[in-house]
C-alpha positions as CSV (number, residue, x, y, z in Angstrom):
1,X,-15.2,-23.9,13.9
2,X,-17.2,-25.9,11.4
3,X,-17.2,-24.7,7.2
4,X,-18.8,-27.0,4.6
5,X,-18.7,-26.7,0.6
6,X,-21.8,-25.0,-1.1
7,X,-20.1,-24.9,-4.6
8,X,-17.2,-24.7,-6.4
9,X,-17.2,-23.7,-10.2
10,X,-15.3,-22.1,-13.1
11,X,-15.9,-18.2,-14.0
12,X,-14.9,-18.1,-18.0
13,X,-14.7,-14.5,-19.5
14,X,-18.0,-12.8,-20.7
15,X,-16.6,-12.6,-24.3
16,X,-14.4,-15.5,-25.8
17,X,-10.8,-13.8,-26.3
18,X,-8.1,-16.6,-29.0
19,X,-5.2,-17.1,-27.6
20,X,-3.3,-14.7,-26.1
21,X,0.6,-14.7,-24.8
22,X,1.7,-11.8,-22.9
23,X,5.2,-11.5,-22.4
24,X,6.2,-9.7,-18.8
25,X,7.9,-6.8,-18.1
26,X,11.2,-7.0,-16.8
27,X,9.7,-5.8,-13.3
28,X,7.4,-8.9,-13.1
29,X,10.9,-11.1,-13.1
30,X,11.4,-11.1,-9.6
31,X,7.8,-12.1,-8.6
32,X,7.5,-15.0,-11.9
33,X,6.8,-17.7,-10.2
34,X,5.1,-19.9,-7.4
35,X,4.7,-16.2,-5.2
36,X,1.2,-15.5,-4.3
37,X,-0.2,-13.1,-2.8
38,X,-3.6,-13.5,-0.5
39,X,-6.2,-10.4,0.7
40,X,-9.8,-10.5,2.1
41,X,-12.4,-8.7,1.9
42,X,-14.9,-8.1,4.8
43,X,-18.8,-7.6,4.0
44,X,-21.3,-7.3,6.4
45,X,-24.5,-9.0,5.2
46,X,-27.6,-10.0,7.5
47,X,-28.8,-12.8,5.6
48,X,-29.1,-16.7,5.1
49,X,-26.5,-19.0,3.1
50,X,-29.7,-19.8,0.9
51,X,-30.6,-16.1,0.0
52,X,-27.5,-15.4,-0.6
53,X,-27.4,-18.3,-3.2
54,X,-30.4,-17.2,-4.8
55,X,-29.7,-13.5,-4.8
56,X,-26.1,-12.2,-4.8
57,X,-24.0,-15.1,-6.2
58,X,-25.2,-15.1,-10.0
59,X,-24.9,-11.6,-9.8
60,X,-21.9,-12.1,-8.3
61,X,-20.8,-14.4,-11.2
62,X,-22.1,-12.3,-14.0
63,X,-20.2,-9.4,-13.2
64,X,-16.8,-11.4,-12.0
65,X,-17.5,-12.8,-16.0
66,X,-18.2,-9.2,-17.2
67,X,-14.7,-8.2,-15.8
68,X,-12.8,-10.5,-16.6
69,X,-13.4,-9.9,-20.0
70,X,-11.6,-6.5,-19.4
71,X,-8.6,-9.0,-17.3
72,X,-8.4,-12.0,-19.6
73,X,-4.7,-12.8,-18.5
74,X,-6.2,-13.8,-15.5
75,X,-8.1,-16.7,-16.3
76,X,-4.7,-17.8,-17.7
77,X,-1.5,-19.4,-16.6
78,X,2.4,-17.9,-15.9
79,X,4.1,-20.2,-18.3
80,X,8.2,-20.7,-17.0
81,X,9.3,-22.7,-19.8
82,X,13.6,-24.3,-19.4
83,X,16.2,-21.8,-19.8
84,X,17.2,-19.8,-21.3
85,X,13.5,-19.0,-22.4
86,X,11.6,-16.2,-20.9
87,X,8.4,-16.6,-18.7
88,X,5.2,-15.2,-20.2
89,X,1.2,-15.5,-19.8
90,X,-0.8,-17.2,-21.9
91,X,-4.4,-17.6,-21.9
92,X,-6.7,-19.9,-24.1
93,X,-10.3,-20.4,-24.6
94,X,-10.3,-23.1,-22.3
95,X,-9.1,-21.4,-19.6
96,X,-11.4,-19.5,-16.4
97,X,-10.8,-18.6,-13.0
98,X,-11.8,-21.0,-9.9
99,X,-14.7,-19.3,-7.9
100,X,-15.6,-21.2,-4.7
101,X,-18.5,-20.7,-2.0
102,X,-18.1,-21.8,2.0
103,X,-19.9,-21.4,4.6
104,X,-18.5,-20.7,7.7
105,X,-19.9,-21.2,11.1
106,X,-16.8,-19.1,12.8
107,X,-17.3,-15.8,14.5
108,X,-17.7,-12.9,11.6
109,X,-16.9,-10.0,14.2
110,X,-13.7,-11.8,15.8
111,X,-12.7,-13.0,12.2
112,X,-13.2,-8.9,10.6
113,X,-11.8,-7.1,13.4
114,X,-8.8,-4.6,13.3
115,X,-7.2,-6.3,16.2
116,X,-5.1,-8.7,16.1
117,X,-6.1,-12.9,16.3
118,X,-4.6,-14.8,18.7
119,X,-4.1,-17.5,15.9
120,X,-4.2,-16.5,12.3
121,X,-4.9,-19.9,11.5
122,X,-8.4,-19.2,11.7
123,X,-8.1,-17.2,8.4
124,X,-7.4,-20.1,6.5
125,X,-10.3,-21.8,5.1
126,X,-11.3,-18.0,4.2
127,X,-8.2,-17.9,1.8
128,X,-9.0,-20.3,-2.0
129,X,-6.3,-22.2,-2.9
130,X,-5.0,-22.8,-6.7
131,X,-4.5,-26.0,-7.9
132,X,-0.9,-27.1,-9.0
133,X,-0.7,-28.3,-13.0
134,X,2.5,-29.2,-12.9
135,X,4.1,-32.8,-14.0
136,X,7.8,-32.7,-13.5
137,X,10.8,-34.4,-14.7
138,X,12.5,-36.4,-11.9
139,X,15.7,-36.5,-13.7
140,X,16.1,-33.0,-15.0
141,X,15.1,-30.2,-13.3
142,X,15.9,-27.7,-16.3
143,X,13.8,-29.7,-18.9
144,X,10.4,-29.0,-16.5
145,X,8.1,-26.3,-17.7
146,X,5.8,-24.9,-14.9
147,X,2.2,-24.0,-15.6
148,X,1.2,-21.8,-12.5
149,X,-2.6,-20.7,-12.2
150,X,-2.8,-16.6,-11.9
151,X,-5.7,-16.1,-10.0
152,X,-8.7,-18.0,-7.5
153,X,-11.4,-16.1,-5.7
154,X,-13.7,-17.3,-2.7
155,X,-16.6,-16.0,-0.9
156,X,-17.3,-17.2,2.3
157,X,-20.6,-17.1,3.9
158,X,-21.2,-16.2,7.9
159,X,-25.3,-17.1,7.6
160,X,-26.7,-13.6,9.3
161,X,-23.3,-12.1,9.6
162,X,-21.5,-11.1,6.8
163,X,-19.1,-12.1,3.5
164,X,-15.9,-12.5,3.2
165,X,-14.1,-12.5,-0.6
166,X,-10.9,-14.1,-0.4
167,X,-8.7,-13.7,-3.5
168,X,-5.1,-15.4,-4.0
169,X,-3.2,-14.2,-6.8
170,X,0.4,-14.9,-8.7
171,X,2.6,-11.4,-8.0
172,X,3.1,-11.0,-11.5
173,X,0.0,-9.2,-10.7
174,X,1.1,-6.3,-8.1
175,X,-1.1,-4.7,-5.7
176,X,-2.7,-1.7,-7.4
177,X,-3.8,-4.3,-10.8
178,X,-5.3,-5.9,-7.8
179,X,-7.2,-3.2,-6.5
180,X,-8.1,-2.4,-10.4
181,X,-9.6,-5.7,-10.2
182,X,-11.1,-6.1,-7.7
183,X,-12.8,-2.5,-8.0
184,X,-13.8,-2.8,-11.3
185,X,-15.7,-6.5,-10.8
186,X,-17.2,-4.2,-7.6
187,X,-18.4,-1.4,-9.8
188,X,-19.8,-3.9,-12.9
189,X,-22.0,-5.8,-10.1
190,X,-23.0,-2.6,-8.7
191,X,-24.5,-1.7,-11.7
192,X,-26.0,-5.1,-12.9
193,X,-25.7,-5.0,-16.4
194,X,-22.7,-4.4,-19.2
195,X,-20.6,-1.3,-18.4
196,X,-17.9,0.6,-20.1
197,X,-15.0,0.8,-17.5
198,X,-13.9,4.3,-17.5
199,X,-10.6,2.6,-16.2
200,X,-9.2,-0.4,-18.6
201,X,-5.7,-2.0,-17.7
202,X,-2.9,-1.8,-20.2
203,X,-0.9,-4.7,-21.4
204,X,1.4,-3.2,-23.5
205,X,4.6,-3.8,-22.8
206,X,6.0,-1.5,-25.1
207,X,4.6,1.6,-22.3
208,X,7.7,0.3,-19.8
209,X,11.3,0.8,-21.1
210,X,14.0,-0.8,-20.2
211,X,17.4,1.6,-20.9
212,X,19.5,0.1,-18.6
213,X,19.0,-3.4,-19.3
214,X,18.2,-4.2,-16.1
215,X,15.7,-7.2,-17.6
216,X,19.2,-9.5,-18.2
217,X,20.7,-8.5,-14.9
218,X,16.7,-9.7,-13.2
219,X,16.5,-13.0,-15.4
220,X,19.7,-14.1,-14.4
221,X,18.6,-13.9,-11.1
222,X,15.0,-15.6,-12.0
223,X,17.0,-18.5,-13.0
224,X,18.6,-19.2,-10.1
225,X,15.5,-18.7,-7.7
226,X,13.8,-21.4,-10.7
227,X,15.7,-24.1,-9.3
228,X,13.6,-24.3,-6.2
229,X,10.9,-24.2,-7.1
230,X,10.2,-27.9,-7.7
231,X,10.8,-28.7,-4.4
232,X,8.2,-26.2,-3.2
233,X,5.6,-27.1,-5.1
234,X,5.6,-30.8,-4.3
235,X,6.2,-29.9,-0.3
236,X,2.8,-28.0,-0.7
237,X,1.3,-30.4,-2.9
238,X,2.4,-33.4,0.0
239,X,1.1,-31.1,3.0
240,X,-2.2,-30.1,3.7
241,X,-1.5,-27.7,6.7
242,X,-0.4,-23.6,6.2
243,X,3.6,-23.9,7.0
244,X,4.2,-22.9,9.8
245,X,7.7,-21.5,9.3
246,X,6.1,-18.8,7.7
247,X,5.6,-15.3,9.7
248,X,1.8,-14.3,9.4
249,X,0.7,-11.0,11.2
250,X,-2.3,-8.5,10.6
251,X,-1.0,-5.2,10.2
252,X,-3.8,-2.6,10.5
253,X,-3.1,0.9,8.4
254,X,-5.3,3.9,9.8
255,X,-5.9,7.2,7.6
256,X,-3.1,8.8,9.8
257,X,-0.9,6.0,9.3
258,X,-1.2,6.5,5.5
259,X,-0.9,9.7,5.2
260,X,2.0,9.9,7.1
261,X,4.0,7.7,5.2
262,X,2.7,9.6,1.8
263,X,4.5,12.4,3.2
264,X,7.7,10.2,4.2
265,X,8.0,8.9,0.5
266,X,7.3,13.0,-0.8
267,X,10.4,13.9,1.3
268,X,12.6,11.5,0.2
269,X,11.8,12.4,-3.2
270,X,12.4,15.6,-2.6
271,X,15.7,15.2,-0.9
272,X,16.6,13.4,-4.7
């Protein structure tokens, strides 16, 4: 299963934003940090690597600059500064998101299907990886301030076959800002051109209260879990394989399967 390169570049937001830092809520605590999470994106697409380069990727890269001008943060970093100082965002004019193209010469079907691979390894050239920024302090762990990227996209070409749009992310952005993403850059390149999203995400913090101070009780526990992370990053920086202490599986959710649990969760709402 042969992949080469075809580019590798950086998206910057459509319209320049100054500096921005965005403090997190005190839900985002327990997922500040080197936590990423990976998804892709199936596409079937009957066409050559080069039409796809002369066709789809600018507009492609347009719109992922059109939307991220709505989703700035993301083209910045999770700042953990030393104790007892808070983690935060923080984006600067300098700052983009890492877009990369492959092509793959792996089976598209066997790679998209709802059953399960024999060896999800083959997923991982379809995943991007972000780069580590981080220069650390041999002799003092607390003194290190960790710069962790927030977000890096891929698309990968099967020439004839199909696409696949891999996105890692930092967990400071959950699941549904994800899908906000991800659906607005899909609606901005539908249309071509610059859009009003009828959906814009929120960052103010002020929305979220806190009554029961729960943010103390979940930085106290950030804290401790910032101790290790040194020692993951440079084991990931040293290896170049997936770890393979890690569980991987493909868990397939049907429209019965998801509905069922929506009425599960209504249930035990209703039992409170």
């Amino acid at each position: 299963m042969a992949h080469k390169l075809i580019e590798q570049t950086l998206v910057v937001p459509a319209t320049t934003k100054t500096t921005t830092s965005l403090p997190l809520t005190f839900l985002d605590l327990h997922f500040a940090g080197p936590v990423y999470v990976k998804r892709l994106f199936f596409y079937p697409f009957a066409y050559s690597t080069n039409h796809f380069c002369k066709t789809t990727l600018p507009s492609l890269k347009k719109s992922l600059s059109l939307t991220l001008q709505h989703f700035f943060p993301l083209a910045g970093n999770l700042i953990s500064p030393p104790p007892p100082q808070k983690p935060f965002i923080l984006y600067t004019e300098e700052d983009s998101v890492a877009f990369t193209i492959i092509e793959s010469s792996a089976d598209f079907n066997h790679l998209s299907t709802k059953q399960p691979l024999k060896n999800l390894k083959e997923t991982n050239h379809l995943v991007p990886t972000l780069t580590n920024k981080n220069k650390f302090d041999d002799n003092n762990i607390e003194n290190d301030t960790f710069i962790l990227p927030l977000l890096a996209l891929q698309v990968t070409v099967f020439p004839d076959h199909g696409l696949c749009i891999g996105i890692t992310y930092c967990h400071v952005m959950d699941d549904r800002s994800c899908d906000h993403f991800m659906k607005s850059w899909s609606f901005i390149h539908q249309r071509g051109d610059v859009v009003e999203l009828k959906s814009l995400p929120c960052f103010d913090r002020e929305v979220l209260r806190d009554p029961r101070g729960l943010e103390d009780v979940f930085l106290r526990d950030y804290f401790v879990m910032r101790k290790s992370w040194k020692h993951r990053l440079i084991a990931e920086s040293q290896s170049k394989e997936e770890h393979q202490d890690f569980v991987k599986a493909i868990i397939v959710f049907g429209k019965e399967e998801i509905e069922r649990m929506k009425k599960i969760c209504a249930e035990s709402m209703e039992e409170k």
